[in-house]
Structures are given as structure tokens and as C-alpha cells.
CHARMM internal coordinates of N, CA and C (Angstrom, degrees):
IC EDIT
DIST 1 N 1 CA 1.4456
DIST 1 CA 1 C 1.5355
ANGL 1 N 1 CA 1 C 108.40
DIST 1 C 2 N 1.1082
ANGL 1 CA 1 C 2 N 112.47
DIHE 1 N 1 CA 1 C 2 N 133.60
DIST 2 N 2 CA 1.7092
ANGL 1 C 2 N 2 CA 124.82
DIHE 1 CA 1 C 2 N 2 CA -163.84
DIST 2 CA 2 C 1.8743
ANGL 2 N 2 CA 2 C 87.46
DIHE 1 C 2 N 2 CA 2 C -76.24
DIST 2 C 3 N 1.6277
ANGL 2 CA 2 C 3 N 106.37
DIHE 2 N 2 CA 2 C 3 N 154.24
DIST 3 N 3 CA 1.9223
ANGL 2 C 3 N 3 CA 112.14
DIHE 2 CA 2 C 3 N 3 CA 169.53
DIST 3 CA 3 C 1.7928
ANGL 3 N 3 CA 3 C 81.42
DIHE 2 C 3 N 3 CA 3 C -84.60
DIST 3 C 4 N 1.8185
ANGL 3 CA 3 C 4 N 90.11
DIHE 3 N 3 CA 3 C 4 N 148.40
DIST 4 N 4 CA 1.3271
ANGL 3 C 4 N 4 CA 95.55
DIHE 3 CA 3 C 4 N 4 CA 157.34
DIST 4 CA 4 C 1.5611
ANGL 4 N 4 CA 4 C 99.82
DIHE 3 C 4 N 4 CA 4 C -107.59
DIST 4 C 5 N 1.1553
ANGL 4 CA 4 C 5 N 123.11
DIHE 4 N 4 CA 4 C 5 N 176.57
DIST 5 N 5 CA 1.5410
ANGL 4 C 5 N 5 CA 149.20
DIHE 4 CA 4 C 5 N 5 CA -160.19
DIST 5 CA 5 C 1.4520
ANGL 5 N 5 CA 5 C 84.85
DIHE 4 C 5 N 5 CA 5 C -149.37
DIST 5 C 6 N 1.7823
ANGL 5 CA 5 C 6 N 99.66
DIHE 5 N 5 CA 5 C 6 N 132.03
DIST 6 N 6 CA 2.0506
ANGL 5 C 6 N 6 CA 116.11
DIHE 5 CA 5 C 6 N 6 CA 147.95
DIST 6 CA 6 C 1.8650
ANGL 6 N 6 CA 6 C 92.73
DIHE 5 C 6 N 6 CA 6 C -93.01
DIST 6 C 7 N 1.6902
ANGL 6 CA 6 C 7 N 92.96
DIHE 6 N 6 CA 6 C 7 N 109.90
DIST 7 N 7 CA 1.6061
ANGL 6 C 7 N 7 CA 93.53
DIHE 6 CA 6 C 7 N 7 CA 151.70
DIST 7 CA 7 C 1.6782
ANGL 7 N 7 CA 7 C 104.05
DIHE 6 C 7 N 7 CA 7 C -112.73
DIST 7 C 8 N 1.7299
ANGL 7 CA 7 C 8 N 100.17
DIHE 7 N 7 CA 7 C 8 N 127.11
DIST 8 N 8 CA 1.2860
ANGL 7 C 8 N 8 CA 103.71
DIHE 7 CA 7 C 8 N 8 CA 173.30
DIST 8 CA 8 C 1.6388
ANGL 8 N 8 CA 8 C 103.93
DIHE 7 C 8 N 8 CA 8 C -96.52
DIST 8 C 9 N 1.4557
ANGL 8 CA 8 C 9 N 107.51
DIHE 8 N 8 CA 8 C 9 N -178.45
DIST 9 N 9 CA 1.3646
ANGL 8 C 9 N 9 CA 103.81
DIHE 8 CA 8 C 9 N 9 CA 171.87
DIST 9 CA 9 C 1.7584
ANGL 9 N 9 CA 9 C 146.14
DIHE 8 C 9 N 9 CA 9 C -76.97
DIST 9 C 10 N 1.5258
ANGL 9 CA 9 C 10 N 82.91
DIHE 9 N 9 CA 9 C 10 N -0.37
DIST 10 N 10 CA 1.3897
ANGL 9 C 10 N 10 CA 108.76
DIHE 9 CA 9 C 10 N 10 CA 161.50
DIST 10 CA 10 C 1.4114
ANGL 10 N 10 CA 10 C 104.99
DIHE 9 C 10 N 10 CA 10 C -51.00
DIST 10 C 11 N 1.0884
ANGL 10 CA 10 C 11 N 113.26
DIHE 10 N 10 CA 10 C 11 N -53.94
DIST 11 N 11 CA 1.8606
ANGL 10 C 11 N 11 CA 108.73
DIHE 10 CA 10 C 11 N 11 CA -178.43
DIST 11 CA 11 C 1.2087
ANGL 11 N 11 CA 11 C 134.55
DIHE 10 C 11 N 11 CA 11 C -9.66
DIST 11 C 12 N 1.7830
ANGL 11 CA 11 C 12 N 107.24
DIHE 11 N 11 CA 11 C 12 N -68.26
DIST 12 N 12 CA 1.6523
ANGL 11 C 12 N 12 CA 119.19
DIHE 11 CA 11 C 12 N 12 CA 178.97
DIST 12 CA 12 C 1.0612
ANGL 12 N 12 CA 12 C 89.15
DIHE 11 C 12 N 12 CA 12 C -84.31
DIST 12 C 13 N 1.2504
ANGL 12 CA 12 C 13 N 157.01
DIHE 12 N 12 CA 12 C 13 N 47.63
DIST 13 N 13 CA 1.8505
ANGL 12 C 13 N 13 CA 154.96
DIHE 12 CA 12 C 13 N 13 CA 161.43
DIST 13 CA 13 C 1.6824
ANGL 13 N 13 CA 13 C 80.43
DIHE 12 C 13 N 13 CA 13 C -98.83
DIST 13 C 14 N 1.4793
ANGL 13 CA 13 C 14 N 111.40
DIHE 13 N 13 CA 13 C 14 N -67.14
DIST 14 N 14 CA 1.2229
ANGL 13 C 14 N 14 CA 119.12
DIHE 13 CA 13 C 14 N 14 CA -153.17
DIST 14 CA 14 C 0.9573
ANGL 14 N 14 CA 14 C 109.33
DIHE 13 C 14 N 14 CA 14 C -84.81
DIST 14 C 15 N 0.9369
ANGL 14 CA 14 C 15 N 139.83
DIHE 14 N 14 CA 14 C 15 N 5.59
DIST 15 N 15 CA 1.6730
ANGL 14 C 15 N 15 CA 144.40
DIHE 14 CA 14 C 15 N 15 CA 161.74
DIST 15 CA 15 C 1.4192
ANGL 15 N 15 CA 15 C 117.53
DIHE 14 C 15 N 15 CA 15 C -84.70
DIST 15 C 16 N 1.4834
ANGL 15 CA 15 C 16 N 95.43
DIHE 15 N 15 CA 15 C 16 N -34.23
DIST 16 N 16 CA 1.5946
ANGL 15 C 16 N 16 CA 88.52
DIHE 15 CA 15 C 16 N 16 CA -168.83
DIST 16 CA 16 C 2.0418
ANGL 16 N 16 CA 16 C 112.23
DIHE 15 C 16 N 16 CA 16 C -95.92
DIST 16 C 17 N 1.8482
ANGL 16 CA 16 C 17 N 94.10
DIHE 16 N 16 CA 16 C 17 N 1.14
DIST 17 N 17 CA 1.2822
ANGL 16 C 17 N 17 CA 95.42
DIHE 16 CA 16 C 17 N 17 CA 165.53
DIST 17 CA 17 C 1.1290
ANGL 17 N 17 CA 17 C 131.14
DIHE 16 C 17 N 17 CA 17 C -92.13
DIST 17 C 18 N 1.3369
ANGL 17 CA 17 C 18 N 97.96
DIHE 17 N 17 CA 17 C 18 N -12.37
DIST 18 N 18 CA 1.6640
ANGL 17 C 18 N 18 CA 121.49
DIHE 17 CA 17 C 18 N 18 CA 163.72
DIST 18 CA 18 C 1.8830
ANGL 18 N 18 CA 18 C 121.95
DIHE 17 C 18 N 18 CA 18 C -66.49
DIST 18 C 19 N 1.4703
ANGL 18 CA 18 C 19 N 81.98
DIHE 18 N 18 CA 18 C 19 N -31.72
DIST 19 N 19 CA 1.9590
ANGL 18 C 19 N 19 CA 96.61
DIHE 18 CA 18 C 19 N 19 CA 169.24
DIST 19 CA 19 C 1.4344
ANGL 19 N 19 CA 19 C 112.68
DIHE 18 C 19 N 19 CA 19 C -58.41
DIST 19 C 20 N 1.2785
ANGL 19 CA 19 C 20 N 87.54
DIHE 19 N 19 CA 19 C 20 N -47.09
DIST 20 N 20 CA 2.0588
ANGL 19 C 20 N 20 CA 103.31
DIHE 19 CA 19 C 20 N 20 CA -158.38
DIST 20 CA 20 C 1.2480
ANGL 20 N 20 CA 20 C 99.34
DIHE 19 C 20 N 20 CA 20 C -84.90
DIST 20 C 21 N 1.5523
ANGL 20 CA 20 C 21 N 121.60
DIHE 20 N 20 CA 20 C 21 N 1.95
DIST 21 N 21 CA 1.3932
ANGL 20 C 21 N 21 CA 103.33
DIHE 20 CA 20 C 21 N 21 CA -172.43
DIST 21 CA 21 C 1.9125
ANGL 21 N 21 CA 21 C 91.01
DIHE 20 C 21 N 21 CA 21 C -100.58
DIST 21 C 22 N 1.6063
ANGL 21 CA 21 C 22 N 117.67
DIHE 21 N 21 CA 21 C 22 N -49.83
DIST 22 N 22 CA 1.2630
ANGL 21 C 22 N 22 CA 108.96
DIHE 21 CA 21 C 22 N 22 CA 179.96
DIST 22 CA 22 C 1.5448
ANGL 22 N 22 CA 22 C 118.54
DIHE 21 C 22 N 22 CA 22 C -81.07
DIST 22 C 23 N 1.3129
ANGL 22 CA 22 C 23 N 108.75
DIHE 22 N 22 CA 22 C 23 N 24.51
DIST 23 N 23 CA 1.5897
ANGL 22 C 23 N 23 CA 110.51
DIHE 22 CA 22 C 23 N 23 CA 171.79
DIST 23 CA 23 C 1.4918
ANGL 23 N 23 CA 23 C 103.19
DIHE 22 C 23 N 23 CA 23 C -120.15
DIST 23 C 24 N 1.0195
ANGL 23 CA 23 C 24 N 126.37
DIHE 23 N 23 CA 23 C 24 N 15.85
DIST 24 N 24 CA 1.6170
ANGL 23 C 24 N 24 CA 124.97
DIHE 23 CA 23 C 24 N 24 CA -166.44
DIST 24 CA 24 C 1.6030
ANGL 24 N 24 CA 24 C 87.73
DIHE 23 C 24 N 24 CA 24 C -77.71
DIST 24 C 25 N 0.8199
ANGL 24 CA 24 C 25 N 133.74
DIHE 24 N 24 CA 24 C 25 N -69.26
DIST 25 N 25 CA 1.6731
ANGL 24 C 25 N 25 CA 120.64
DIHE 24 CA 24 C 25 N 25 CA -160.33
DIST 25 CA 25 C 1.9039
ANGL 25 N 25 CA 25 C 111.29
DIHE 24 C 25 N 25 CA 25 C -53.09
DIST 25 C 26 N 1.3915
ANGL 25 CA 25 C 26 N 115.39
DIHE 25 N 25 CA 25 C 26 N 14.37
DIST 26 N 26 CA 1.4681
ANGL 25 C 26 N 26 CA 110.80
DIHE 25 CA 25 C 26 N 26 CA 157.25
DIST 26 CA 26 C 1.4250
ANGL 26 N 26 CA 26 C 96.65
DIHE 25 C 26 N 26 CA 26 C -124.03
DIST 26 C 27 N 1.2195
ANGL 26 CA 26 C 27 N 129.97
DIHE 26 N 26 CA 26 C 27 N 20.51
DIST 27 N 27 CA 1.5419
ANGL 26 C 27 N 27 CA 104.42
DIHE 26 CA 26 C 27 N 27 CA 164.29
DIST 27 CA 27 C 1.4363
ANGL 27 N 27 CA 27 C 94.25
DIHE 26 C 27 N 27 CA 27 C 124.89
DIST 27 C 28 N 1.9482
ANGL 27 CA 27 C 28 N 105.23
DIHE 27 N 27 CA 27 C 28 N -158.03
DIST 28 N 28 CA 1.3205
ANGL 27 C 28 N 28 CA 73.57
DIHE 27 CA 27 C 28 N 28 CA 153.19
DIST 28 CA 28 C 1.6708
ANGL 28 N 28 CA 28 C 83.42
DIHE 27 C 28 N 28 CA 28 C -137.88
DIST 28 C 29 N 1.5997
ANGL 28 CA 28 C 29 N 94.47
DIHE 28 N 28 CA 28 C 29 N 133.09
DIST 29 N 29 CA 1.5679
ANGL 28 C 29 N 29 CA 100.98
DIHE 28 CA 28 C 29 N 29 CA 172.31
DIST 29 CA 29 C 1.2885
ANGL 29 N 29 CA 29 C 113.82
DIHE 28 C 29 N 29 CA 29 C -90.63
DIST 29 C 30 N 1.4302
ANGL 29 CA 29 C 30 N 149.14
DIHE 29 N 29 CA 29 C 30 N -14.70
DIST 30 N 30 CA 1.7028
ANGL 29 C 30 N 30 CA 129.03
DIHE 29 CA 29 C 30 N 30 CA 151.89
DIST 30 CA 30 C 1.4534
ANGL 30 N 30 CA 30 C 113.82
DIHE 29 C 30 N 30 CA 30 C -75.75
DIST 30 C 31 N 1.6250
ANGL 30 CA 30 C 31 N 89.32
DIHE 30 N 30 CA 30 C 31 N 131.01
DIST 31 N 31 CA 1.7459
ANGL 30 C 31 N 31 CA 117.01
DIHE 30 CA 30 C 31 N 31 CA 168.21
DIST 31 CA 31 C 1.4158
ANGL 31 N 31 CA 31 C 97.04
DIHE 30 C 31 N 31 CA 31 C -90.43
DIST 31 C 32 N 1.3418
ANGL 31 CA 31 C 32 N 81.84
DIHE 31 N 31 CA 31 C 32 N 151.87
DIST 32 N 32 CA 1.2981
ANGL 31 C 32 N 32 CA 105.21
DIHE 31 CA 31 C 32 N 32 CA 164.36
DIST 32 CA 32 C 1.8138
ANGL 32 N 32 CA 32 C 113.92
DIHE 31 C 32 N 32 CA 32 C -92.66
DIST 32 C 33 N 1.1975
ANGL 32 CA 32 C 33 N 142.76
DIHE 32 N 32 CA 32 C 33 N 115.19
DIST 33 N 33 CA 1.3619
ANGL 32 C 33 N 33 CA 126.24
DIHE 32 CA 32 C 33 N 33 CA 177.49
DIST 33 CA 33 C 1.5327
ANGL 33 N 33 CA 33 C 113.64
DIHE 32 C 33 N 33 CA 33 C -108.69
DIST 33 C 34 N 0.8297
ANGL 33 CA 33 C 34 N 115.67
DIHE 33 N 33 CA 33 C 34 N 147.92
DIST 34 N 34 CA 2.2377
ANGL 33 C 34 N 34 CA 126.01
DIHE 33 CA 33 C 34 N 34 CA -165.14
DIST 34 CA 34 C 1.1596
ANGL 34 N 34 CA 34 C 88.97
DIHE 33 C 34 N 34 CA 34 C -72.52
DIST 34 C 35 N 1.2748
ANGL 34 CA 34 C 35 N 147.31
DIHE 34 N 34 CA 34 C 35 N 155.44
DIST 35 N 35 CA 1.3194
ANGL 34 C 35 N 35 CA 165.74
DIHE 34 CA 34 C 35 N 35 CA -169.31
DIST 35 CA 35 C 1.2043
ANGL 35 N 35 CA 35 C 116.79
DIHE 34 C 35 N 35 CA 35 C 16.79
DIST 35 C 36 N 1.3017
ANGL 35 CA 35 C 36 N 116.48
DIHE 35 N 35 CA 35 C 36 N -16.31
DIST 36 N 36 CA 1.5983
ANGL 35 C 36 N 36 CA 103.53
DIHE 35 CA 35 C 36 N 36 CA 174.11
DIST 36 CA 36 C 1.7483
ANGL 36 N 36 CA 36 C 118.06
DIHE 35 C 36 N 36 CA 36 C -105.99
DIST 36 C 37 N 1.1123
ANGL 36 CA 36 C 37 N 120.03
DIHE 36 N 36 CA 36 C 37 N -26.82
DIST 37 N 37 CA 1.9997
ANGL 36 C 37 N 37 CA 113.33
DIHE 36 CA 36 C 37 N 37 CA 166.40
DIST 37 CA 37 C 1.1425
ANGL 37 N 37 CA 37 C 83.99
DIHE 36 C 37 N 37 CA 37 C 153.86
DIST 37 C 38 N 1.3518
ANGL 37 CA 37 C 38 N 98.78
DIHE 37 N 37 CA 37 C 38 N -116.23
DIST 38 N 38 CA 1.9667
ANGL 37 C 38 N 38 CA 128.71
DIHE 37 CA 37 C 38 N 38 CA -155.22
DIST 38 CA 38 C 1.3086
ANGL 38 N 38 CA 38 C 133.15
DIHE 37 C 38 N 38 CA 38 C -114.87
DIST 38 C 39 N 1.2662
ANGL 38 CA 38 C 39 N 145.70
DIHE 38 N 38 CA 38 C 39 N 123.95
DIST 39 N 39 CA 1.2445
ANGL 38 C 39 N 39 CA 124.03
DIHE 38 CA 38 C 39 N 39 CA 170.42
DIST 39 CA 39 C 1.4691
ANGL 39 N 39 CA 39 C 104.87
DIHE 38 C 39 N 39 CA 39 C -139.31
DIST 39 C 40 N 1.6434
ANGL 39 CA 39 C 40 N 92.35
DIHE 39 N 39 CA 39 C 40 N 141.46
DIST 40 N 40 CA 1.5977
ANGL 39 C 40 N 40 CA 111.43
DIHE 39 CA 39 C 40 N 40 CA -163.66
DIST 40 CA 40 C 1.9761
ANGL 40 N 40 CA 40 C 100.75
DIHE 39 C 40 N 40 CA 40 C -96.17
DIST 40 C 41 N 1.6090
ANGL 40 CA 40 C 41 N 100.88
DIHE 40 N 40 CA 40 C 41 N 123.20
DIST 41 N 41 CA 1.8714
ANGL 40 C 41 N 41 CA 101.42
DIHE 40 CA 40 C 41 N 41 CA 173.93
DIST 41 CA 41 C 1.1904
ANGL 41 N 41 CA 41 C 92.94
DIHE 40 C 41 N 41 CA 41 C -116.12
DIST 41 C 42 N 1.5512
ANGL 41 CA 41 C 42 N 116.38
DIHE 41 N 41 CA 41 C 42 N 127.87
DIST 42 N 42 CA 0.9757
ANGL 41 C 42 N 42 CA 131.02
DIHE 41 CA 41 C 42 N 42 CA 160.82
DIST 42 CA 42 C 2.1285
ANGL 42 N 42 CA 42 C 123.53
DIHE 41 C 42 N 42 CA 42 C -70.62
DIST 42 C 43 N 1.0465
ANGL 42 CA 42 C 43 N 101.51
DIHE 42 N 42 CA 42 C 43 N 107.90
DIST 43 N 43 CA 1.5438
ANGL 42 C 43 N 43 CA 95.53
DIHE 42 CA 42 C 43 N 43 CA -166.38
DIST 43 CA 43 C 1.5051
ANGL 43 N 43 CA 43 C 103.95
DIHE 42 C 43 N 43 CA 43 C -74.69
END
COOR INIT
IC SEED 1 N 1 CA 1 C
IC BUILD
């Protein structure tokens, strides 16, 4: 029998603060975009 996991949507919150934290020394390349998520610029 497979483990189940509760992933709430907190998840990609916390993932993507985890991005911005080891990408900070280029800036910060994730946007935030209004209704649609994320978008990554490569500087």
C-alpha cells in the first residue's frame, strides 16, 4: 500500500521561497505573476 502525503498548496509557496533564497545572489529572477504563478528571467 503506497504512504499517502496531505500536500496543501502551501507547497509551491515554499518551494519557491526556497528558490529565491539560493538564487538571491543573481537578483531575483522569480516573478511573481497575478493569476497565473511564476515566471523565471534569467539575468
Amino acid at each position: 500500500m503506497p504512504i499517502r502525503r496531505a500536500v496543501t498548496d502551501r507547497a509551491v509557496d515554499t518551494h519557491i521561497k526556497n528558490l529565491r533564497r539560493k538564487l538571491a545572489a543573481l537578483g531575483d529572477p522569480i516573478q511573481s505573476v497575478y493569476g497565473v504563478g511564476y515566471r523565471f528571467e534569467w539575468p
